[in-house]
C-alpha positions as CSV (number, residue, x, y, z in Angstrom):
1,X,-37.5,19.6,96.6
2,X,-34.9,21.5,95.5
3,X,-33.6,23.3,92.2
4,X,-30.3,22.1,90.5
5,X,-28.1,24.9,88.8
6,X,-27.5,24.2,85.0
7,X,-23.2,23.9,86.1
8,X,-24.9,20.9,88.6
9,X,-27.0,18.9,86.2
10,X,-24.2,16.8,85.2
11,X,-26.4,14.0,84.3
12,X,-29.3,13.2,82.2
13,X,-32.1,11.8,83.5
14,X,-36.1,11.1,82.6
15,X,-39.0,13.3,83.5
16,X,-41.8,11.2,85.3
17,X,-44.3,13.5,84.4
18,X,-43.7,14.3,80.4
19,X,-41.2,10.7,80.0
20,X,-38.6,13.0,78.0
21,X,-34.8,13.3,79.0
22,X,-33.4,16.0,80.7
23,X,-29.9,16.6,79.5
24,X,-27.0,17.2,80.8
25,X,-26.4,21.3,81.7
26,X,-30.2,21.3,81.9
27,X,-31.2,23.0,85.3
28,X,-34.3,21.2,87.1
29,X,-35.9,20.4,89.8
30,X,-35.2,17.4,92.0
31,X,-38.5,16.4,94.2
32,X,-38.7,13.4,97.1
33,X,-41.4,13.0,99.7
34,X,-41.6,14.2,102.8
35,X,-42.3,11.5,104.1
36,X,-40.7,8.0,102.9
37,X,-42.6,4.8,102.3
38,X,-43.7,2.3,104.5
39,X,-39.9,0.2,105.2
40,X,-37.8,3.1,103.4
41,X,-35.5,4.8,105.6
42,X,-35.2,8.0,103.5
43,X,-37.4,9.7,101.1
44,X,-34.1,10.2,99.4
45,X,-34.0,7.3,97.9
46,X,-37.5,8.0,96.1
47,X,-36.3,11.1,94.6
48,X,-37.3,12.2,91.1
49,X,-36.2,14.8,88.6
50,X,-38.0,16.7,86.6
51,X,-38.3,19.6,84.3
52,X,-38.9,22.7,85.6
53,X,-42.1,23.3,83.6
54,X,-43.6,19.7,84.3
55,X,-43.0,20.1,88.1
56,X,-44.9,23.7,87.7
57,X,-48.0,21.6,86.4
58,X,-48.0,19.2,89.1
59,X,-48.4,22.2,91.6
């Protein structure tokens, strides 16, 4: 998990938890598991962002 910066969120992209748009400028947080999926190589390639608030809720 990690936080991206509001200059770094140069993208918009769609919550998983609330299913709205993050815009772009928006700082968030970007969240992948530890560890990946039976036949993934990376958990990177799972990775999610969402809103700061929504990501609060899951914890």
């Amino acid at each position: 998990m990690r936080q991206v910066r509001a200059e770094n969120a140069a993208k918009a992209y769609l919550c998983p938890e609330c299913h709205s748009t993050i815009p772009a400028g928006v700082p968030h947080v970007v969240a992948w598991p530890h560890t990946p999926p039976i036949g993934a190589t990376s958990g990177l390639d799972y990775r999610r962002h969402f809103h700061d608030s929504c990501w609060q809720r899951r914890r």
